[in-house]
Structure formats: structure tokens, C-alpha cells
C-alpha positions, 0 to 999 in steps of 0.5 A: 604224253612225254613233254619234250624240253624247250633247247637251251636258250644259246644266245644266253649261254654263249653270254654267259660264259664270255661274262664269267670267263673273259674280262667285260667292263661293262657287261651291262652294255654288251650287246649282241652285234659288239666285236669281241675281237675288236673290244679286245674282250676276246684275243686269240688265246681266248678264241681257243677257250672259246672254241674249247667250250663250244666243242666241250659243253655244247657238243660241236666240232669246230674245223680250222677254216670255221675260225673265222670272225664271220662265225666268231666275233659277235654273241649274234655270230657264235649263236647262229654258228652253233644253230648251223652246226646243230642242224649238220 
């Protein structure tokens, strides 16, 4: 029997690239549902790495009309976005 790898844990992954790529100061306290827009942890140029990692490491393809808060401003939405697009 081939034992088949559980998926990468997403939520974990989003948190850690926005820990190491974007200024949080107090990561410790980063929930899931915080606004990375309105923290000001996240601003337009850094919605471009993000969109950037999301296409180049976890193999999506992110449209214009998908940058939208709604799939964007939390690591709750950027994790059920990628679930979304995973299924596609």
C-alpha cells in the first residue's frame, strides 16, 4: 500500500510567509480573521508578492477580478481562496 501525503497544512504556510515577508509586530498575536489591509501588514505592492507566492509556490492562478479583499485580507480568506482554487 502506497501511503499517500496528508496536503500541506495552508493556513500554516500563508502564516508563514506573511511572518517572514512582511513586517508584523507582534506575530504572536496575528490571528486568523486580522486585516492585513487595515493592520497596514499588507499594502498594494505587498498584495503583488502575495499574489506572486500564491501563483509561484502554491501553483494557482490568481485573475484580476479575484483581488478582491473578500479573497485576500485575512489568512482565513487567503486560505479558503486557495482550497477554492485547488478544487477548480
Amino acid at each position: 500500500m502506497i501511503a499517500v501525503a496528508p496536503p500541506p497544512d495552508v493556513r500554516a504556510t500563508l502564516r508563514h510567509f506573511i511572518l517572514d515577508n512582511f513586517y508584523v509586530a507582534n506575530a504572536a498575536s496575528l490571528s486568523d480573521e486580522a486585516s492585513l489591509l487595515d493592520s497596514g501588514i499588507i499594502d498594494s505592492t505587498g498584495v503583488l508578492e502575495l499574489v506572486g507566492f500564491l501563483e509561484h509556490d502554491l501553483g494557482l492562478t490568481v485573475a484580476d477580478a479575484e483581488l478582491v479583499p473578500e479573497n485576500l485580507d485575512t489568512i482565513s480568506r487567503l486560505a479558503a481562496f486557495v482550497d477554492r482554487k485547488r478544487r477548480v
